[in-house]
N, CA, C and O atoms as a DFTB+ gen file, in Angstrom:
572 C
 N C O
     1  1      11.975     -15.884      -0.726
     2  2      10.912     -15.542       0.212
     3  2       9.816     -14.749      -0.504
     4  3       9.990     -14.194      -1.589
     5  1       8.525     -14.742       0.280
     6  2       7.371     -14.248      -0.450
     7  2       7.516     -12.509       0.186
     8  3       8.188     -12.283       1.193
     9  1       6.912     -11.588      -0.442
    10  2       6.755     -10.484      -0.200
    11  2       5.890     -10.217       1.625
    12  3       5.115     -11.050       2.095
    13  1       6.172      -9.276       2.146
    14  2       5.696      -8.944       3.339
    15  2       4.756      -8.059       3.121
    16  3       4.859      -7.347       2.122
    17  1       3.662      -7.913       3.986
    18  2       3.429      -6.681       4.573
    19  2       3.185      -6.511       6.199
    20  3       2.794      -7.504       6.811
    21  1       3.390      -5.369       6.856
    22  2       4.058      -5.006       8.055
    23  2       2.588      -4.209       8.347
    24  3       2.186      -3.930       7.217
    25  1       1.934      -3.882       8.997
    26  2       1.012      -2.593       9.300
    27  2       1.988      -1.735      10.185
    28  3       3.063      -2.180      10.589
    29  1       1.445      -0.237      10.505
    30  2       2.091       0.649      11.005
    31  2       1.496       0.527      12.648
    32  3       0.416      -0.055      12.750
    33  1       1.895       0.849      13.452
    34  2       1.139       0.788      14.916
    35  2      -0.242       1.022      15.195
    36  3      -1.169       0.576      15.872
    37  1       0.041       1.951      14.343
    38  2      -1.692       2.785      14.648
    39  2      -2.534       2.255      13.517
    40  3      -3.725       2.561      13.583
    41  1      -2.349       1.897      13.017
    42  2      -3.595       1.059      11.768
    43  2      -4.889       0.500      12.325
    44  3      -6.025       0.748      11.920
    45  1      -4.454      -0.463      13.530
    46  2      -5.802      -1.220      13.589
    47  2      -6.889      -0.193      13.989
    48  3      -8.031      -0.106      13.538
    49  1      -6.274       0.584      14.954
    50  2      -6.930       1.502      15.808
    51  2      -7.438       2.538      14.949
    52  3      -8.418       3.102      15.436
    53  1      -6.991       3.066      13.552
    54  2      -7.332       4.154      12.633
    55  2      -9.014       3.042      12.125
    56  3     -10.193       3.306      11.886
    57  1      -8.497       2.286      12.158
    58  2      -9.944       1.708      11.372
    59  2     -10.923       1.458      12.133
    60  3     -12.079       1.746      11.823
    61  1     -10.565       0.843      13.320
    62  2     -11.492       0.948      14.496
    63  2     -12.544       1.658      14.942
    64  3     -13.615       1.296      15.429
    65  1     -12.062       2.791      14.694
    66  2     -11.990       3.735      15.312
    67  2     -12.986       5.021      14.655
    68  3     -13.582       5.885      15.298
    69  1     -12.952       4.861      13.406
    70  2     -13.530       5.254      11.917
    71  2     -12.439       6.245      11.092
    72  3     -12.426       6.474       9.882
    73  1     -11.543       6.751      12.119
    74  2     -10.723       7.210      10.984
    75  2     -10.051       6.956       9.932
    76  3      -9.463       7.887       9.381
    77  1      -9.984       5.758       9.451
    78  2      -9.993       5.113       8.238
    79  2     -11.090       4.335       7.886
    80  3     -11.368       3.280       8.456
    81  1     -11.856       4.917       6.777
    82  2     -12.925       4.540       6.113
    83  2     -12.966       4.345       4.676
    84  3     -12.415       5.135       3.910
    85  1     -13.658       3.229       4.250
    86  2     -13.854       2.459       3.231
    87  2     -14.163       3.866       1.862
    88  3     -14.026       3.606       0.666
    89  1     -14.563       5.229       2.352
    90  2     -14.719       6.102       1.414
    91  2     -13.250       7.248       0.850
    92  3     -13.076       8.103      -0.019
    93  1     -12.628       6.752       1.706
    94  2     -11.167       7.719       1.924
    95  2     -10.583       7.148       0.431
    96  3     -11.068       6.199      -0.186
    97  1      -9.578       7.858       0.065
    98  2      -8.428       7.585      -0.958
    99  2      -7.470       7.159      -0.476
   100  3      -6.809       7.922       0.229
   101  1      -6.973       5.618      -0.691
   102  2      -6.048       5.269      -0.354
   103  2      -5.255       5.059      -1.309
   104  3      -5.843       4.685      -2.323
   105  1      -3.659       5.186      -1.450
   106  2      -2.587       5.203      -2.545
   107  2      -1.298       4.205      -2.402
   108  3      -0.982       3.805      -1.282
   109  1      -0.607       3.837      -3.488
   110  2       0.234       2.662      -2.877
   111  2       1.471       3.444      -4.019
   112  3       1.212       3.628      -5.209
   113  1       2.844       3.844      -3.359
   114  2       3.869       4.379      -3.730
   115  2       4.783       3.474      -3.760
   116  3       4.691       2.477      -3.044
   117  1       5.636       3.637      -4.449
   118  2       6.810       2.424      -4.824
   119  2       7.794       3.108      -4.571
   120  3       7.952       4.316      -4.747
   121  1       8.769       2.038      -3.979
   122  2      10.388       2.938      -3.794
   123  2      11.046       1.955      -3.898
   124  3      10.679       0.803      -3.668
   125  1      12.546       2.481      -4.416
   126  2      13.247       1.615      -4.419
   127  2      14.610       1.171      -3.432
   128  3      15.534       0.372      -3.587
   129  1      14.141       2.312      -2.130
   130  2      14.979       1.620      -1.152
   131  2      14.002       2.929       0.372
   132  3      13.686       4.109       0.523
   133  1      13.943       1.612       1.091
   134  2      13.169       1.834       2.690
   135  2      13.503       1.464       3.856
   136  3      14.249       0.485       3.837
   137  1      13.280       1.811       4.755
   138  2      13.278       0.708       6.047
   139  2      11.824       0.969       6.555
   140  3      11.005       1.606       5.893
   141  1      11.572       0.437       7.760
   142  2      10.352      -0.050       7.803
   143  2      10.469       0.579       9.533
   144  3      11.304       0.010      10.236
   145  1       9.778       1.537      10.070
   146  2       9.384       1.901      11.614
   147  2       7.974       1.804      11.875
   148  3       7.276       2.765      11.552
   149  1       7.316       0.561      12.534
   150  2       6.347       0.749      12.836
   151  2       5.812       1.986      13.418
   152  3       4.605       2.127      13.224
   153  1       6.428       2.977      14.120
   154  2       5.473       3.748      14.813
   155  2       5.886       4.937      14.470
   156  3       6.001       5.896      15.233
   157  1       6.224       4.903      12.815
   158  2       5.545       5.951      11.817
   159  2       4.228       6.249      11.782
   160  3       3.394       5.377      11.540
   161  1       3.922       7.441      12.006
   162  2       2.854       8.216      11.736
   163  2       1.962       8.924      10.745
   164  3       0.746       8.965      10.560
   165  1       3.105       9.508      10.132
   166  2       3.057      10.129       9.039
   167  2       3.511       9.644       7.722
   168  3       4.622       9.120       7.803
   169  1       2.947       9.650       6.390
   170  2       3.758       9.585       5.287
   171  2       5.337      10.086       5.030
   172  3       6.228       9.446       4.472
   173  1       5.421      11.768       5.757
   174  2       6.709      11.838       5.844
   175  2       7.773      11.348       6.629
   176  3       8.963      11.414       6.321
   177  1       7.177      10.722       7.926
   178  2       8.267      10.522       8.672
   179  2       8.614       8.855       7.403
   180  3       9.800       8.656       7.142
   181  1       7.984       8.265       7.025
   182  2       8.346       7.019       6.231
   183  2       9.794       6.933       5.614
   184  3      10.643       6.046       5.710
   185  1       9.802       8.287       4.870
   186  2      11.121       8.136       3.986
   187  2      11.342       7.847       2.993
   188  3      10.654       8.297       2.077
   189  1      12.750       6.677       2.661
   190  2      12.815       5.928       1.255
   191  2      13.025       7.278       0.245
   192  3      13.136       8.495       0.388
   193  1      13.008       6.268      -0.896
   194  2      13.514       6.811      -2.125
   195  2      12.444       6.226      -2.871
   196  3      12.438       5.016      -3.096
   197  1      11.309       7.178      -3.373
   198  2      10.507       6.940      -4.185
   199  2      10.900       6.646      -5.823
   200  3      11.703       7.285      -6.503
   201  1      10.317       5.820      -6.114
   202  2      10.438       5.302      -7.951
   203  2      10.324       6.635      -8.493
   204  3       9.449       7.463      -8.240
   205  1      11.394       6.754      -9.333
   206  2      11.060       8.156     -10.298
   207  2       9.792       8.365     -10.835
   208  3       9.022       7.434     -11.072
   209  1       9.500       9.676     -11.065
   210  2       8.342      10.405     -11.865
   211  2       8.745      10.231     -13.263
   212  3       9.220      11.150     -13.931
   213  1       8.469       8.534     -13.882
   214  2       8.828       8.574     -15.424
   215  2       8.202       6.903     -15.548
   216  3       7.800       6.263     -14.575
   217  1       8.228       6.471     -16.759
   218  2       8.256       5.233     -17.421
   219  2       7.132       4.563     -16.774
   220  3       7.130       3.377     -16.444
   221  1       5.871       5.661     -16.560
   222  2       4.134       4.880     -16.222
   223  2       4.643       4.846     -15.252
   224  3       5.038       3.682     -15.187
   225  1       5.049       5.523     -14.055
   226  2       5.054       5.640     -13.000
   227  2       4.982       7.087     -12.690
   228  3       5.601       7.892     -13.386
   229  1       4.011       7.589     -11.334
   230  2       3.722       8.788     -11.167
   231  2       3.497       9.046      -9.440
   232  3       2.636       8.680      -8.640
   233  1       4.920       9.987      -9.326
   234  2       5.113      10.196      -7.994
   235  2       4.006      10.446      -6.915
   236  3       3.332      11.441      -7.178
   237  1       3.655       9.799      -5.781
   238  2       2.855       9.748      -4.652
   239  2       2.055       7.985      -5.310
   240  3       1.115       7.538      -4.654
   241  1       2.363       7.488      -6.092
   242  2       1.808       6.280      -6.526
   243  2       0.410       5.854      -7.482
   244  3       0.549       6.153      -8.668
   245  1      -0.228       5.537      -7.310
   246  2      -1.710       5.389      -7.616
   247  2      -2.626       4.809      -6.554
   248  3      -2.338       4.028      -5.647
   249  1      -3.844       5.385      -6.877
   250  2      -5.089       5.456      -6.287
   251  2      -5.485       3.804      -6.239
   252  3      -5.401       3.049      -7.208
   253  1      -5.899       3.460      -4.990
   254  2      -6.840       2.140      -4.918
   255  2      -7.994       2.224      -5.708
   256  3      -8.550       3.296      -5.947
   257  1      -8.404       1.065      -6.151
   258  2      -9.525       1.443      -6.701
   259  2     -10.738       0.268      -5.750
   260  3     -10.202      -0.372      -4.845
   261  1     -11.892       0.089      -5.918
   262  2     -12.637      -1.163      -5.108
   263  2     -12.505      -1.465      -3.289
   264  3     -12.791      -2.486      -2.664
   265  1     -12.073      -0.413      -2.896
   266  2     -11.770      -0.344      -1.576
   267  2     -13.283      -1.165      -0.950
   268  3     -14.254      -1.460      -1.646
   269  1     -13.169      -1.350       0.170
   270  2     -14.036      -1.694       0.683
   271  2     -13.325      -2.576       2.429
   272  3     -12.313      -3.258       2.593
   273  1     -14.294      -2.180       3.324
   274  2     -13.731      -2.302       4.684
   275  2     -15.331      -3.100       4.957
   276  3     -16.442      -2.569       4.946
   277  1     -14.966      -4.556       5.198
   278  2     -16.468      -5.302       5.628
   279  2     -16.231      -6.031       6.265
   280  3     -15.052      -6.375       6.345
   281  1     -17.324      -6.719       7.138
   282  2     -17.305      -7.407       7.594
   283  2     -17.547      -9.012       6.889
   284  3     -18.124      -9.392       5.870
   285  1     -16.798      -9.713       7.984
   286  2     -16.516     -11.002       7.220
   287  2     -17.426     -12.000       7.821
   288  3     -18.131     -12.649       7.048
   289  1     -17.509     -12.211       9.082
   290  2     -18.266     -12.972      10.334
   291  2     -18.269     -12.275      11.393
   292  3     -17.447     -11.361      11.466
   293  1     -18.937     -12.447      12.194
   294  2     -19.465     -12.018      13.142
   295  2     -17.971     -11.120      14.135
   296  3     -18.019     -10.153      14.895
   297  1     -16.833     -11.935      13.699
   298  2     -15.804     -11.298      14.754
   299  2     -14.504     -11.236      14.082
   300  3     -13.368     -11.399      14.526
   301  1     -15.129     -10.837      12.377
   302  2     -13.766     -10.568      11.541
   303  2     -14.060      -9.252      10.475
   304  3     -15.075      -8.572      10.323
   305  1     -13.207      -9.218      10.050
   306  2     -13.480      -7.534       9.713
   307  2     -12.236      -7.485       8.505
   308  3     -11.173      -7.977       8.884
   309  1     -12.253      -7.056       7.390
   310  2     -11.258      -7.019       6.279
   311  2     -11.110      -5.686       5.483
   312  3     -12.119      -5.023       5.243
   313  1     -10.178      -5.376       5.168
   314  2      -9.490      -3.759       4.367
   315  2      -8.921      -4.815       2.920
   316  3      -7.977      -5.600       2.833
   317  1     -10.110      -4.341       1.795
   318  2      -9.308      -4.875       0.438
   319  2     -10.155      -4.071      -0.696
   320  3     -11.222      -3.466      -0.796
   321  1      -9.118      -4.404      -1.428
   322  2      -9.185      -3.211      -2.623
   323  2      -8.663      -3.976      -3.758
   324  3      -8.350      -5.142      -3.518
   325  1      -8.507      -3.517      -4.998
   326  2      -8.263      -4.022      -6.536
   327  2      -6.647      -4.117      -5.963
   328  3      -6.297      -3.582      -4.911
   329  1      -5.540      -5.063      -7.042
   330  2      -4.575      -4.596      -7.082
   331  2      -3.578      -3.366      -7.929
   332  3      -3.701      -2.912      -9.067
   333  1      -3.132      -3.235      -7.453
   334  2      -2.375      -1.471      -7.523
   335  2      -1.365      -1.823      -9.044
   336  3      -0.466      -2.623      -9.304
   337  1      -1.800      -1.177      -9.501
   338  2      -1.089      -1.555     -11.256
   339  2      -0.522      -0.280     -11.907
   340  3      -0.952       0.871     -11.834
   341  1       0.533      -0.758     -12.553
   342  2       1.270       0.283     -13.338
   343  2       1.355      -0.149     -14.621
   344  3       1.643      -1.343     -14.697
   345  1       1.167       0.546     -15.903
   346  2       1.518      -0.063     -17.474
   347  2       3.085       0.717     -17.438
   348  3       3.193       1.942     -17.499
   349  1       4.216      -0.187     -17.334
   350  2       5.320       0.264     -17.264
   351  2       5.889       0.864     -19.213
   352  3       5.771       0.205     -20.246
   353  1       6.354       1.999     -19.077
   354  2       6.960       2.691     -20.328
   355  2       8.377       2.965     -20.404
   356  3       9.169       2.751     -19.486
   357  1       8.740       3.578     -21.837
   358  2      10.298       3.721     -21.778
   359  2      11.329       2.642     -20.937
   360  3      11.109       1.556     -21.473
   361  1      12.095       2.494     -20.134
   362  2      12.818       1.644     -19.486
   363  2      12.176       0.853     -18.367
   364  3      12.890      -0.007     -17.853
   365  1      10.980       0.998     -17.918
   366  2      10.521       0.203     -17.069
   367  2      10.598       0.882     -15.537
   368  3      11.251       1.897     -15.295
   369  1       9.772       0.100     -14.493
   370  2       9.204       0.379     -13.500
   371  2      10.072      -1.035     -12.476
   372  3       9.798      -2.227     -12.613
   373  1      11.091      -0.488     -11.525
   374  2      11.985      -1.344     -10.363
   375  2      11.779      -0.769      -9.451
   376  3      11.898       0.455      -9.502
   377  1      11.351      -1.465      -8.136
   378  2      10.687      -1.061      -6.755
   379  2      11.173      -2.678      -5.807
   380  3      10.977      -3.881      -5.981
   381  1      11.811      -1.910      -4.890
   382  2      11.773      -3.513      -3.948
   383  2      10.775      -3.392      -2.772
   384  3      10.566      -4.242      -1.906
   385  1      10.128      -2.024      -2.921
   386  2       9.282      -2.091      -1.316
   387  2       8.091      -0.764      -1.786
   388  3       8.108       0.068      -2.693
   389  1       7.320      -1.002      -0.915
   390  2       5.473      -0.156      -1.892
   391  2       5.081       0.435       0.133
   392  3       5.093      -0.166       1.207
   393  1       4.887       1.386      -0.150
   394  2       3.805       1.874       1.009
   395  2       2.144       2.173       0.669
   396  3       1.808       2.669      -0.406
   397  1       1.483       1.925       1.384
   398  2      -0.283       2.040       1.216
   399  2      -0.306       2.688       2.213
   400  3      -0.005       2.313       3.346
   401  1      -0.796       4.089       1.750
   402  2      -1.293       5.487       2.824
   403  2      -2.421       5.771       2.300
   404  3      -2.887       5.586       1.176
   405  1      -2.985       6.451       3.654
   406  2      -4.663       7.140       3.480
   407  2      -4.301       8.811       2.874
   408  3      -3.764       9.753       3.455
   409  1      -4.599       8.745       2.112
   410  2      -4.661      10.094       1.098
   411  2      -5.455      11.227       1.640
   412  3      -5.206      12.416       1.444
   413  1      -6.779      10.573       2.586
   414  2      -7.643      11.649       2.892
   415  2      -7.124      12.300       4.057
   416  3      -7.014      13.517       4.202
   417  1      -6.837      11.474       4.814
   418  2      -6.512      11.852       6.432
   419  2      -5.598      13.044       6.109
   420  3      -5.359      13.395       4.954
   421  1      -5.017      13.749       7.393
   422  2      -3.718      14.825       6.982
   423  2      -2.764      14.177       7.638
   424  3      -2.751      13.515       8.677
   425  1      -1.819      14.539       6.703
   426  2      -0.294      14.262       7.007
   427  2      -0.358      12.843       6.497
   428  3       0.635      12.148       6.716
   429  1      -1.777      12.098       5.597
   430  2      -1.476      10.635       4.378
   431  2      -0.865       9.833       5.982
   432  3       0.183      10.268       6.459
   433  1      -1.336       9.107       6.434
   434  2      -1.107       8.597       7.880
   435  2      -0.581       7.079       6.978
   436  3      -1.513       6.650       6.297
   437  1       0.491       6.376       6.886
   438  2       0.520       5.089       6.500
   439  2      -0.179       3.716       7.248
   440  3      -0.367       3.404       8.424
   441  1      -0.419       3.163       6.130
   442  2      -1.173       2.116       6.587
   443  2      -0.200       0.697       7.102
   444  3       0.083       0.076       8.126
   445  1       0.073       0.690       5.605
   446  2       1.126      -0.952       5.694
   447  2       2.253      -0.424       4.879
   448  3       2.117       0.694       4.382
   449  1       3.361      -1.101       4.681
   450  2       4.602      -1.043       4.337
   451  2       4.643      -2.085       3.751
   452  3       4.538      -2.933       4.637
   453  1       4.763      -2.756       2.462
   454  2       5.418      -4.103       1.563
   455  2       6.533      -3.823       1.259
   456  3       7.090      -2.814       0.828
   457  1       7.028      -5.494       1.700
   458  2       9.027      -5.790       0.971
   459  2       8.746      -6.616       0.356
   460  3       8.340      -7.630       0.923
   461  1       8.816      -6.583      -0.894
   462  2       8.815      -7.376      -2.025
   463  2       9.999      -8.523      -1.739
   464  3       9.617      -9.684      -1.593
   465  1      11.061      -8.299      -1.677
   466  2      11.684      -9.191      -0.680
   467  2      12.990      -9.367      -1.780
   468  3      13.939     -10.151      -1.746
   469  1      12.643      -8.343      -2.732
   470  2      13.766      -8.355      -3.894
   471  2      13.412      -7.446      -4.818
   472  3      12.255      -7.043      -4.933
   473  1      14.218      -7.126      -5.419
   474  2      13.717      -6.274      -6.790
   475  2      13.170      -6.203      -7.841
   476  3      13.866      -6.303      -8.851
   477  1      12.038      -6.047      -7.937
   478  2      10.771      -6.206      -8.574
   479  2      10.843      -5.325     -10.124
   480  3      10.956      -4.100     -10.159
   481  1      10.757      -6.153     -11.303
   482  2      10.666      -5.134     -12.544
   483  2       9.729      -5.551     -13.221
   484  3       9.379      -6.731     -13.183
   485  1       9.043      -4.464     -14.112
   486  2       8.591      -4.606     -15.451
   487  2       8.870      -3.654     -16.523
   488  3       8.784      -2.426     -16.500
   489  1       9.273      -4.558     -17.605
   490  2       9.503      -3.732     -18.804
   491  2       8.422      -3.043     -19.783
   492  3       7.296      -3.384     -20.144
   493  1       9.066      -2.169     -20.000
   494  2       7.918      -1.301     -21.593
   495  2       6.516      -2.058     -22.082
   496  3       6.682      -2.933     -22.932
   497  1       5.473      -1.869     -21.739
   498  2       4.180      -2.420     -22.691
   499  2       3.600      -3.510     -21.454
   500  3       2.559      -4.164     -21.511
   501  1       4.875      -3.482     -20.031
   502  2       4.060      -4.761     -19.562
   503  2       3.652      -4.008     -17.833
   504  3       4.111      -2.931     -17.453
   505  1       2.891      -4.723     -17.171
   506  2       2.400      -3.843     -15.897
   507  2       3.338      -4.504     -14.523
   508  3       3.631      -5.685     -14.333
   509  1       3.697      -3.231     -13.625
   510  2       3.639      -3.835     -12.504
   511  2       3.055      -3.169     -11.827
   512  3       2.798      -1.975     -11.672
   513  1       2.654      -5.038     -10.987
   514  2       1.137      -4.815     -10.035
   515  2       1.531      -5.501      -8.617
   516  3       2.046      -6.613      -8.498
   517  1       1.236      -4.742      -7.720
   518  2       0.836      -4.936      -6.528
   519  2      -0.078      -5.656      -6.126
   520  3      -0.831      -5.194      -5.269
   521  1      -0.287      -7.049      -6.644
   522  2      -1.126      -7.988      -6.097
   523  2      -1.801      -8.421      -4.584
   524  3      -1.075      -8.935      -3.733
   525  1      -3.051      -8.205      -4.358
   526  2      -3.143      -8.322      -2.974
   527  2      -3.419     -10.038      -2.533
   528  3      -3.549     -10.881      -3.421
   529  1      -3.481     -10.379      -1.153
   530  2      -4.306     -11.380      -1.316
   531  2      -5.118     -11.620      -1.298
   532  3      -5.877     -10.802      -0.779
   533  1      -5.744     -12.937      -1.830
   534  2      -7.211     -12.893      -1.750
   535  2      -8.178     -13.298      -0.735
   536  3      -9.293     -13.765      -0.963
   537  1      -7.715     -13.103       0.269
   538  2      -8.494     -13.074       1.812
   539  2      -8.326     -12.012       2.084
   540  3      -8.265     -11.890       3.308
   541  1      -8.149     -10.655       1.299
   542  2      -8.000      -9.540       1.840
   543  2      -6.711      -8.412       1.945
   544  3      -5.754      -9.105       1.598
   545  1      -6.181      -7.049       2.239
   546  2      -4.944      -6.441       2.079
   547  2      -4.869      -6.887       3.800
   548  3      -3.892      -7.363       4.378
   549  1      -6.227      -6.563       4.387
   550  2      -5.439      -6.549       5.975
   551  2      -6.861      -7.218       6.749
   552  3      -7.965      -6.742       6.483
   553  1      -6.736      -8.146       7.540
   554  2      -7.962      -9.006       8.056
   555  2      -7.699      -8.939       9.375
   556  3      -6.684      -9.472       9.822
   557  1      -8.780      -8.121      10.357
   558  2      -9.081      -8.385      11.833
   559  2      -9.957      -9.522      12.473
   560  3     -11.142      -9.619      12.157
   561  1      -9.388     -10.365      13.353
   562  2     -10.387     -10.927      14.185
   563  2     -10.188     -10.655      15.763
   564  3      -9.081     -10.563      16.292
   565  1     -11.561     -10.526      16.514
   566  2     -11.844     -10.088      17.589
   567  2     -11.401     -11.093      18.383
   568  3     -12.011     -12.157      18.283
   569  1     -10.215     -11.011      19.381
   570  2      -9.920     -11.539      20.465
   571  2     -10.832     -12.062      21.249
   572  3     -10.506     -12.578      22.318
């Protein structure tokens, strides 16, 4: 199976809304074991077992870079950014599931939740990346 992503309850409505904006810091953390509650709120209520602080990996994740929240047509609307990359060192970088939280907001409000859908590695000298797609991380259209 291909990797998921899930949004959290309150997502559409954070963007809607303007509290999630295209200028905020958004971050994507790797763990290597989660479950998934939509109507998480908070970064902490999330959980999991974050990827160690070692081997080009650095606890709370890395920074999006290319963010951008635009419009697409008249009654579509898209959240996308670069993909989220690590140069894995020493023994390597294993994650079966990634969270994307807003950094600026308080309490890092989560956005989406990814299940890789298996256990994901890269070794010494090589990257792992969080590939988005290319229609976008998260695409609204108006009912």
């Amino acid at each position: 199976m291909a990797p998921t992503i899930s949004l959290y309850n309150h997502t559409t409505r954070l963007f809607a809304n303007g509290t999630f904006a295209a200028g905020h810091t958004y971050k994507v953390k790797l763990l290597t074991a989660a479950t998934y509650d939509a109507t998480d709120v908070t970064l902490a209520e999330t959980g999991g077992t974050e990827v160690t602080n070692a081997n080009g990996y650095t606890t709370g994740g890395v920074a999006l870079t290319g963010v951008a929240v635009t419009t697409v047509t008249t009654d579509d609307a898209k959240f996308d950014a670069n993909d989220a990359t690590w140069t894995a060192t020493g023994s390597g970088i294993t994650a079966s599931f990634a969270i994307l939280y807003n950094d600026t907001v308080t309490d890092d409000p989560p956005v989406a939740f990814i299940n890789f859908d298996a256990s994901e590695s890269a070794g010494a000298g090589t990257d792992f990346i969080v590939q988005w797609n290319v229609n976008g991380i998260v695409t609204w259209t108006k009912a």
